[in-house]
N, C-alpha and C positions, 0 to 999 in steps of 0.2 A: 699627707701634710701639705697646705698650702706654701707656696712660695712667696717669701717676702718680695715686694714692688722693687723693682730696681728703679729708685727716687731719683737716681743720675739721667737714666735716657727719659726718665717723664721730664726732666727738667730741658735737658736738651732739644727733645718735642716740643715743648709747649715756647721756649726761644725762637722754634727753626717758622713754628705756626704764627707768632706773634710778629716775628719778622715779614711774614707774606700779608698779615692784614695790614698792618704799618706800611707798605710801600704803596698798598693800594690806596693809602689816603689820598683824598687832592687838598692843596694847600690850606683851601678856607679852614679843613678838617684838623690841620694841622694848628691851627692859631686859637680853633675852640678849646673851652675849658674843659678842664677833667673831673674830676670827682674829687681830684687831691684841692683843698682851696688855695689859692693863688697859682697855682698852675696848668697852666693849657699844652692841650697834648703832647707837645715837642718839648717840655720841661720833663714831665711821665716818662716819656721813651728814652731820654736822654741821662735821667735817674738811672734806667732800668741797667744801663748797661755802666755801670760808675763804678762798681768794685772788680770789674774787669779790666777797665783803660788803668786805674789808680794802685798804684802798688803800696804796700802797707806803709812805706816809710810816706810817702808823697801823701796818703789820707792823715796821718799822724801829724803832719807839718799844715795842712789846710786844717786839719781840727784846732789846732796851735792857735792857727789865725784866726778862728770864727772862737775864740777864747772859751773853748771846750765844748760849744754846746752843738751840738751833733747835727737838730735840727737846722742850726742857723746855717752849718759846713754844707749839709745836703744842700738846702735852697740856693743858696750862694753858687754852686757848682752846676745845678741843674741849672740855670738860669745863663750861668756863662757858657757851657754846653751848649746848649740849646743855640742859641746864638749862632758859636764858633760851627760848627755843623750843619750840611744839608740836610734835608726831610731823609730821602735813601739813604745816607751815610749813618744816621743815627738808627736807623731799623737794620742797616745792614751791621752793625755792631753785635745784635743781637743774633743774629745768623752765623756768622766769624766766630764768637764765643760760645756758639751752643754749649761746647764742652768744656767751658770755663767751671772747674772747680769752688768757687765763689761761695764764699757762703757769710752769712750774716756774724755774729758775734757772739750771739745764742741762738741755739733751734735748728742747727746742725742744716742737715740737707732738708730738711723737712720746709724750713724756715726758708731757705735759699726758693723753695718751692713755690712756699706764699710767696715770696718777695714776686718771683715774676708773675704769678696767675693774676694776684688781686691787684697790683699796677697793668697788665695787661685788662683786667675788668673797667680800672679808670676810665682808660680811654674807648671803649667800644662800646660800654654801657650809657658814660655821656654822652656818646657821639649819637646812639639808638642802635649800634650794628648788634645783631641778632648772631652773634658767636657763643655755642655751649663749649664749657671748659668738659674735656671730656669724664667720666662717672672717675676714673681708677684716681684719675690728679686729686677731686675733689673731695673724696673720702679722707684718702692721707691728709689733707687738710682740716676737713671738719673735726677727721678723730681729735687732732692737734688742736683745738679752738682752747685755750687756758686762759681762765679769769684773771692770772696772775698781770698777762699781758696789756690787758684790756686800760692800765691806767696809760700806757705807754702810749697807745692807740687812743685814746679819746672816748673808750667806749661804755658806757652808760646802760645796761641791760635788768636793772633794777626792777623787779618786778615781772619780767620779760620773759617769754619761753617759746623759743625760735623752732618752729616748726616746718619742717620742706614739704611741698607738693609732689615734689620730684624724686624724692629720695625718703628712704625711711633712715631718716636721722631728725632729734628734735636735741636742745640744750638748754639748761635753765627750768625756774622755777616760773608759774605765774601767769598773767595775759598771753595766749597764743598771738606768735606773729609770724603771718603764713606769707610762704613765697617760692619761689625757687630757690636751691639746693645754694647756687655762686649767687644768689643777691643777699641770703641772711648769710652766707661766707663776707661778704662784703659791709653790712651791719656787724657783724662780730671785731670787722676790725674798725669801727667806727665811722664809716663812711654815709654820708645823708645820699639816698639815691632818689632818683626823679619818678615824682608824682605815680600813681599805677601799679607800682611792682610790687606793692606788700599789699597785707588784708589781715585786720585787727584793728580793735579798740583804742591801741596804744600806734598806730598803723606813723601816724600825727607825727608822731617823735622822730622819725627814720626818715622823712624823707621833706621832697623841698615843697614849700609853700607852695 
């Protein structure tokens, strides 16, 4: 009988890894933009680690104040984050927390999982660094990919049928759109990625001008 993944030390892993590529940024790296739109890298890293510093009553009283709307609390915090924090101090958050219990509000550890891989993709993928998320994280991920989410995320897959190079996983109905295993991970959660990474008819839709 196989062993279920224990989703806690991949999450942990993939904090302790994401903390070593983050410190090795240099500053210019740090002020370019990420994949989230309006945000440059030090806004991404500084998100990453926000349900760690933020204790439940302290997010509930900034939700208050950004008058409910989740998205607006998120921006608002990364932004002043990012700021109030050095470049080391906000990667080394994510080092300090590896075993932060944290999880999202839906999607249990699974979700807490995407939260770091695909914000960890923001920043290395806009940047060009050449980091694979390792096979065991990205499977637990794919299996999880749910249409249900897709409106939350922005995501538009109509027609679409996300195909890997790298993995024998494919989702959806429709035009094949080929790439790597973490870029259509990154297209599922709505994200446009730069020019070259995909291949398909509908290739157009997914990525930047």
């Amino acid at each position: 009988m196989e062993r279920a993944p224990d989703i806690a030390a991949l999450i942990a892993a993939e904090r302790r890894e994401s903390a070593n590529v983050f410190e090795e940024l240099a500053p210019a790296q740090w002020d370019a933009p990420s994949l989230c739109a309006g945000w440059r890298v030090r806004e991404v890293v500084a998100h990453m680690s926000m349900g760690f510093r933020y204790p439940t009553a302290r997010v509930l009283l900034e939700l208050a104040r950004s008058r409910g709307s989740l998205n607006r609390m998120t921006d608002r915090l990364a932004h002043r984050d990012a700021a109030a924090h050095q470049d080391r101090e906000l990667a080394g958050f994510l080092r300090t927390h590896a075993h932060h219990p944290w999880k999202p509000p839906v999607g249990g550890l699974a979700a807490a999982l995407g939260h770091d891989v695909v914000h960890g993709l923001d920043v290395t993928v806009a940047l060009g660094l050449d980091r694979r998320v390792p096979e065991d994280r990205l499977r637990i991920l794919l299996d999880a990919v749910d249409p249900r989410a897709f409106r939350f995320f922005g995501t538009d897959l109509t027609g679409i049928r996300l195909c890997a190079d790298d993995l024998d996983w494919s989702f959806g109905t429709g035009a094949p759109l080929h790439g790597s295993a973490q870029d259509l991970l990154l297209v599922a959660y709505g994200r446009i990625l730069p020019g070259g990474r995909l291949r398909g008819e509908e290739a157009h839709r997914f990525v930047t001008a």
